[in-house]
FIDOVO-499939 format. One record per residue: residue number from 1; x, y, z of N, C-alpha, C in turn. Coordinates in nm, 2 decimals. Last residue first. Layout:
<sites>
SITE	resi	n.px	n.py	n.pz	ca.px	ca.py	ca.pz	c.px	c.py	c.pz
SITE	NUM	X	Y	Z	X	Y	Z	X	Y	Z
...
</sites>
This chain:
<sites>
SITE	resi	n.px	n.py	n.pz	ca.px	ca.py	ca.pz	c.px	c.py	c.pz
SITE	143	-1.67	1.61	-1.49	-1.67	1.65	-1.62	-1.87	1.69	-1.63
SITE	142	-1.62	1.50	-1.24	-1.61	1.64	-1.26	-1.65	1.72	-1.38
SITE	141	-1.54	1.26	-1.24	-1.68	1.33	-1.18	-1.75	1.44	-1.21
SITE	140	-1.34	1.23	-1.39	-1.44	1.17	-1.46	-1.56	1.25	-1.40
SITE	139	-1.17	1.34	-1.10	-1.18	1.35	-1.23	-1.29	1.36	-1.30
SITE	138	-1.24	1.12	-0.95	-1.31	1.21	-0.91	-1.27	1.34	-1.03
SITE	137	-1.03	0.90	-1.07	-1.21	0.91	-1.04	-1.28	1.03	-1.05
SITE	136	-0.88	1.00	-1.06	-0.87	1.00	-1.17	-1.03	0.98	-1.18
SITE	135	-0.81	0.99	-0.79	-0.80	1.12	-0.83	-0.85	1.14	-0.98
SITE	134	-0.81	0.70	-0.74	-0.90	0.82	-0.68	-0.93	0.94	-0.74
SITE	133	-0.62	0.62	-0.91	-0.73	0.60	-0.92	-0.84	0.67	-0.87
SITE	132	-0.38	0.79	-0.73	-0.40	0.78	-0.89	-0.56	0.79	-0.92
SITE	131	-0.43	0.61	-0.51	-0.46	0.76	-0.49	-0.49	0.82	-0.63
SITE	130	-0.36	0.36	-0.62	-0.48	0.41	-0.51	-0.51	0.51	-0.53
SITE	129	-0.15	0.38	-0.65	-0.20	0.34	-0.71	-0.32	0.39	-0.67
SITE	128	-0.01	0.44	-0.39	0.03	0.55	-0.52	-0.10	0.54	-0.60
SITE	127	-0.06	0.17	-0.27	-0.11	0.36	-0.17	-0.12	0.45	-0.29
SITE	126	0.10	0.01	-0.41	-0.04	0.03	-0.40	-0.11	0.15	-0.35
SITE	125	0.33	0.12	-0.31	0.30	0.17	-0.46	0.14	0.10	-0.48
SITE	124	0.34	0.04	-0.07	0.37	0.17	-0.10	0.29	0.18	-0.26
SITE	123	0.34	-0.21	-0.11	0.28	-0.21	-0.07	0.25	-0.03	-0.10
SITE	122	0.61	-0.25	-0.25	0.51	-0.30	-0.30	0.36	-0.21	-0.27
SITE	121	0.79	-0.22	0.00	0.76	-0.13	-0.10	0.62	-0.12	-0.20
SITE	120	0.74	-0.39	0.16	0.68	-0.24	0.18	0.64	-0.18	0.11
SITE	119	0.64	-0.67	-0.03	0.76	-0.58	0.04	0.69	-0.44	0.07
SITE	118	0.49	-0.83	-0.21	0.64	-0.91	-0.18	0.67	-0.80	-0.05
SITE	117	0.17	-0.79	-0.26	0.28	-0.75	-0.19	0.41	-0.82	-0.09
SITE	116	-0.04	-0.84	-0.56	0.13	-0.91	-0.48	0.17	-0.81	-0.42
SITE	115	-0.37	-0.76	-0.63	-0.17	-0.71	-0.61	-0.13	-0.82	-0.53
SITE	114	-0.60	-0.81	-0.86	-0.55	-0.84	-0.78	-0.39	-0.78	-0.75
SITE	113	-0.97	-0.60	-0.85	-0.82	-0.64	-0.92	-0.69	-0.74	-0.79
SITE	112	-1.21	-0.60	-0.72	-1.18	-0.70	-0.76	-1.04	-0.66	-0.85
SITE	111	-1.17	-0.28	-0.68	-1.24	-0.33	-0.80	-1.20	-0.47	-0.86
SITE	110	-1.11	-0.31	-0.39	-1.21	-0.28	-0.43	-1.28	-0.31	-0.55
SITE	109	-0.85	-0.56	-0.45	-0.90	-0.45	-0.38	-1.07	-0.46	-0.44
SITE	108	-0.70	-0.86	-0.30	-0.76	-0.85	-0.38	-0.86	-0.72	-0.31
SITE	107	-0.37	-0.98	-0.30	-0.46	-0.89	-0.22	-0.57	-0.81	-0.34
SITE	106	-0.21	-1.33	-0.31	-0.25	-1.20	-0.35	-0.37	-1.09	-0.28
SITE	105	-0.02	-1.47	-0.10	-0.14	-1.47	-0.15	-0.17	-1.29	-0.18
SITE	104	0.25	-1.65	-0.05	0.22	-1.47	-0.08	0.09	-1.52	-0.15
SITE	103	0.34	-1.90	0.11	0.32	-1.89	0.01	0.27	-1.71	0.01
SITE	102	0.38	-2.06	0.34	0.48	-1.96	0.32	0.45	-1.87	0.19
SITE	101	0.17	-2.23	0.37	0.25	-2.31	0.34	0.36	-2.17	0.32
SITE	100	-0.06	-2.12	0.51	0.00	-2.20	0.56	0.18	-2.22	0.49
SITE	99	0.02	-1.81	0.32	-0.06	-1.91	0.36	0.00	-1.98	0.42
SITE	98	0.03	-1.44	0.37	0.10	-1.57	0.37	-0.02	-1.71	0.40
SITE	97	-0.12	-1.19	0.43	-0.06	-1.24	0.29	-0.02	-1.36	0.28
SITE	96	-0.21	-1.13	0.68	-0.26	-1.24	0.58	-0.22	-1.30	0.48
SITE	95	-0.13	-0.95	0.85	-0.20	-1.07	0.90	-0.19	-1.17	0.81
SITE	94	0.04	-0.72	0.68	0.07	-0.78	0.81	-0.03	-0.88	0.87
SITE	93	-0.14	-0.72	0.44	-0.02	-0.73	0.41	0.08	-0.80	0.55
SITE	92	-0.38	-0.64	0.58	-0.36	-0.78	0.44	-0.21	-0.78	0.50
SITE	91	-0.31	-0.37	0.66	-0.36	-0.52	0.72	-0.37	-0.64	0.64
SITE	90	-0.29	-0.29	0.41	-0.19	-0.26	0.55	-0.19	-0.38	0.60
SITE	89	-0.57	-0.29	0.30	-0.45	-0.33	0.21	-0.34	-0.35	0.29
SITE	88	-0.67	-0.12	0.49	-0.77	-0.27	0.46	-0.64	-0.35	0.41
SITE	87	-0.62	0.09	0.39	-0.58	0.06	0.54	-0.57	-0.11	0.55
SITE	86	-0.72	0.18	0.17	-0.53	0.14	0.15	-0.52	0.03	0.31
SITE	85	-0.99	0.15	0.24	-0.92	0.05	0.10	-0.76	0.04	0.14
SITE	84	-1.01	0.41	0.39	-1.00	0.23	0.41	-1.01	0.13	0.28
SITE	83	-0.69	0.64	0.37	-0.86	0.58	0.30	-0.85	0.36	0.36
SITE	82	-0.52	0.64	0.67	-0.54	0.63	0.51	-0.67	0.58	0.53
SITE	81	-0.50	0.67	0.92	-0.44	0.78	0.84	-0.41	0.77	0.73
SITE	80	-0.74	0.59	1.02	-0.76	0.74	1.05	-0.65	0.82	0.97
SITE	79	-0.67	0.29	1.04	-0.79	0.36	0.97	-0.80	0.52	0.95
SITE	78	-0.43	0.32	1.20	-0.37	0.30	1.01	-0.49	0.37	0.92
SITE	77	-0.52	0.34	1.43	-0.40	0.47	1.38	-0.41	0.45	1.23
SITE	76	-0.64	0.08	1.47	-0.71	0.26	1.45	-0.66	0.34	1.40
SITE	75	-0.39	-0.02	1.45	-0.51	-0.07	1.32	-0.61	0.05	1.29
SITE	74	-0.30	0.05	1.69	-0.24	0.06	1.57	-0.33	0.01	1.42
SITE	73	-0.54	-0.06	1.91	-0.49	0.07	1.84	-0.43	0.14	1.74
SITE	72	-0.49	-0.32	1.89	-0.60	-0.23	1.79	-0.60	-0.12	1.81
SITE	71	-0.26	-0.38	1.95	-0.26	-0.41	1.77	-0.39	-0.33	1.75
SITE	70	-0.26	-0.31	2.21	-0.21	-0.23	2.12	-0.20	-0.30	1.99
SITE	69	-0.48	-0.49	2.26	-0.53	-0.34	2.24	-0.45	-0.27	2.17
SITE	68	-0.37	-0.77	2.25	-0.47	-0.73	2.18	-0.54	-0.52	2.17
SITE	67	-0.15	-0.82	2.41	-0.09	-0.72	2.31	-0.22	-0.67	2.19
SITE	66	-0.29	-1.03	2.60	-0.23	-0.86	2.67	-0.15	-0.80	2.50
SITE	65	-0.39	-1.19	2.43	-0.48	-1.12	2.51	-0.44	-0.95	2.57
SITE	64	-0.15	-1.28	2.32	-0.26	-1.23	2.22	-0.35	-1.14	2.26
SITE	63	0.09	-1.39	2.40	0.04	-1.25	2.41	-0.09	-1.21	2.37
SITE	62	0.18	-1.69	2.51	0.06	-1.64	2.43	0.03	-1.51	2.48
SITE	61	0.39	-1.91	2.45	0.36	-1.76	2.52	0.30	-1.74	2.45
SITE	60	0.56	-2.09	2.32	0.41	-2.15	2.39	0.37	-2.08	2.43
SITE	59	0.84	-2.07	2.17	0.84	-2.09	2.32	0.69	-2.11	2.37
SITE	58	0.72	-2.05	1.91	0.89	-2.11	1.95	0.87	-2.18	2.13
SITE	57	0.48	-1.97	1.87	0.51	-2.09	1.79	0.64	-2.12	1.91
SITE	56	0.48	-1.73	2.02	0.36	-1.83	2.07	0.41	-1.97	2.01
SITE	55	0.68	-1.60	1.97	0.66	-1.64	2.11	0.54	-1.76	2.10
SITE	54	0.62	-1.58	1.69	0.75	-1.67	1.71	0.74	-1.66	1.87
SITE	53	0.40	-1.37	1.70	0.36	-1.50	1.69	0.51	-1.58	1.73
SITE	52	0.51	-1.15	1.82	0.43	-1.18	1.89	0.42	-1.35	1.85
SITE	51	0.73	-1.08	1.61	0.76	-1.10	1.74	0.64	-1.19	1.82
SITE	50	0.51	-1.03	1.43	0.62	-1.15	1.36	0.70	-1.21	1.54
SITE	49	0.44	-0.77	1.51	0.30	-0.90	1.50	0.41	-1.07	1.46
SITE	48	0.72	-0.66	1.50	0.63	-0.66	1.62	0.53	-0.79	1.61
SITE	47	0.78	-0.68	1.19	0.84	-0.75	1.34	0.78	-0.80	1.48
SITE	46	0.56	-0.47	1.10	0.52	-0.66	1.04	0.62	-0.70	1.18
SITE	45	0.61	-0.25	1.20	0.43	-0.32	1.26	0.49	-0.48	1.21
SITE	44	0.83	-0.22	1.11	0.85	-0.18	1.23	0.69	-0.33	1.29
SITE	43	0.77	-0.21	0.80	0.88	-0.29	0.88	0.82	-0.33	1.05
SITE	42	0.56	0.04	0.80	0.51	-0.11	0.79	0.63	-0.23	0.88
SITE	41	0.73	0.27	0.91	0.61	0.18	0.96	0.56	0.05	0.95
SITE	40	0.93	0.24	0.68	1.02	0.22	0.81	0.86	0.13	0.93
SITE	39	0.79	0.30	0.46	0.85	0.15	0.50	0.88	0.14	0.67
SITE	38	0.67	0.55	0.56	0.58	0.47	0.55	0.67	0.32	0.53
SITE	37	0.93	0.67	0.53	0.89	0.64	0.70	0.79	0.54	0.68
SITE	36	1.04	0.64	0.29	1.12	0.59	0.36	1.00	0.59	0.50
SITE	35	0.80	0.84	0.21	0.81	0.72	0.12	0.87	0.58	0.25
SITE	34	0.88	1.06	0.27	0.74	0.98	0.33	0.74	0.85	0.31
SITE	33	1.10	1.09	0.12	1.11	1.09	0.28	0.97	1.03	0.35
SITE	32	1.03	1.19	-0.16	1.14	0.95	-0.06	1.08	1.00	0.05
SITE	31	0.91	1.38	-0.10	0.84	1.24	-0.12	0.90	1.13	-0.08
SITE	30	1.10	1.51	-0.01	0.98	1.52	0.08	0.92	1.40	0.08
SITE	29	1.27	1.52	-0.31	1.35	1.45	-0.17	1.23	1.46	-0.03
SITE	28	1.05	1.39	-0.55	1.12	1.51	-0.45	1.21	1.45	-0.33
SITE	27	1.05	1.16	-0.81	1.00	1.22	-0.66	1.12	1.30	-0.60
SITE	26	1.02	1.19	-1.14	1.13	1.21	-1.05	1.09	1.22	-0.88
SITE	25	0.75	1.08	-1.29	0.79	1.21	-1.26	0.92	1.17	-1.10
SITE	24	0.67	0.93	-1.57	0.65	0.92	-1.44	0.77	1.03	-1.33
SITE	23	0.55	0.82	-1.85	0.60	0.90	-1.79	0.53	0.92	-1.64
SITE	22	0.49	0.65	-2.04	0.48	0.61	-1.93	0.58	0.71	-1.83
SITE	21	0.42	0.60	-2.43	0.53	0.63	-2.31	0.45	0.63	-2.20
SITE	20	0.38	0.41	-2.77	0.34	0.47	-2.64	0.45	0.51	-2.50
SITE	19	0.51	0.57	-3.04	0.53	0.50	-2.93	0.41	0.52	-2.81
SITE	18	0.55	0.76	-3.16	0.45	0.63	-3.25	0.48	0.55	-3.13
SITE	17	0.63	1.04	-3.15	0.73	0.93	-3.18	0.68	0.81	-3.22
SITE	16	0.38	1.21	-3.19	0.50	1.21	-3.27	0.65	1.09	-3.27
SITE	15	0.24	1.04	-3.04	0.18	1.08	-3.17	0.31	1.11	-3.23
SITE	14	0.36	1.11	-2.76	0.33	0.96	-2.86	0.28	0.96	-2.98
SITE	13	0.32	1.39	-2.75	0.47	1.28	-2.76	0.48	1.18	-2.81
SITE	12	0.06	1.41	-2.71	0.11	1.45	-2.86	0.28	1.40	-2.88
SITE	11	0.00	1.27	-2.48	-0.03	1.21	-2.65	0.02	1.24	-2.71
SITE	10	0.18	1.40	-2.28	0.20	1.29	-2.34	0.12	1.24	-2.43
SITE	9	0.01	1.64	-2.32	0.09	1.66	-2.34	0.20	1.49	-2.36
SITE	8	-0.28	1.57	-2.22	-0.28	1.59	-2.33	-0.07	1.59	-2.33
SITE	7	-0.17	1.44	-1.98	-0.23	1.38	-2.06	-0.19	1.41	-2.20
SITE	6	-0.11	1.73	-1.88	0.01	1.63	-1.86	-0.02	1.49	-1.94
SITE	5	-0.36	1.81	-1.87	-0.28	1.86	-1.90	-0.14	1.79	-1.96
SITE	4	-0.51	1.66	-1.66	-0.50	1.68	-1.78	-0.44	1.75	-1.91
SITE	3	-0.36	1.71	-1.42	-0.35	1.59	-1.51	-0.38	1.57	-1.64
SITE	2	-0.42	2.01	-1.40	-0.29	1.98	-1.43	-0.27	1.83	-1.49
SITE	1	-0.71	1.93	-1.33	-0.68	2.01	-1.44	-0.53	1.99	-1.49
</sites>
């Protein structure tokens, strides 16, 4: 209801200036603050899996066996505290995004669209995106 709202009220802005706009709302100091832990998380998980492999590449130490539960635990934690599309997206981001060659391979979601995640942040604003979509979904449903 409120988004609609906020719809109709950006048309008639654009109608009067002939512009299209892209209004996007100031986040709360609650929101950085989620905002900043969900980086601080991803940071934290890419070192760790970034630690595990520079043992195996630099020095020949293969954790894989003994650090295999706590990556799947932390994969369970990601499933249980986002939709699996974002989680799916988490995991791209920490296993896969790179190709052999260093290269950023794009992450391709549910409706075949594609994202670049250069950075947490990135990654963050897919979660935003996501939820948008969701909500915009279940919107449409509603009518």
């Amino acid at each position: 209801m409120l988004l609609n709202q906020k719809k109709e009220i950006q048309e008639v802005f654009e109608q009067i200036l002939g512009i299209p706009l892209d209004f996007q709302p100031l986040p709360s100091e609650e929101e950085e603050n989620i905002k900043q832990d969900f980086i601080n998380l991803i940071n934290t998980f890419e070192e760790l899996w970034k630690r595990q492999n520079d043992f195996k590449e630099l020095f020949k130490i293969d954790f894989d066996t003994y650090d295999d539960k706590f990556f799947r635990l932390i994969e369970k934690l990601i499933y249980f505290s986002f939709s699996i599309p974002v989680a799916e997206a988490i995991l791209f981001y920490i296993y896969s995004r790179f190709d052999d060659e260093g290269n950023i391979i794009p992450f391709t979601d549910e409706d075949n669209k594609s994202h670049k995640f250069e950075s947490p942040e990135d990654l963050w604003d897919y979660t935003l995106y996501y939820i948008e979509q969701t909500l915009n979904n279940d919107e449409l449903l509603d009518l």
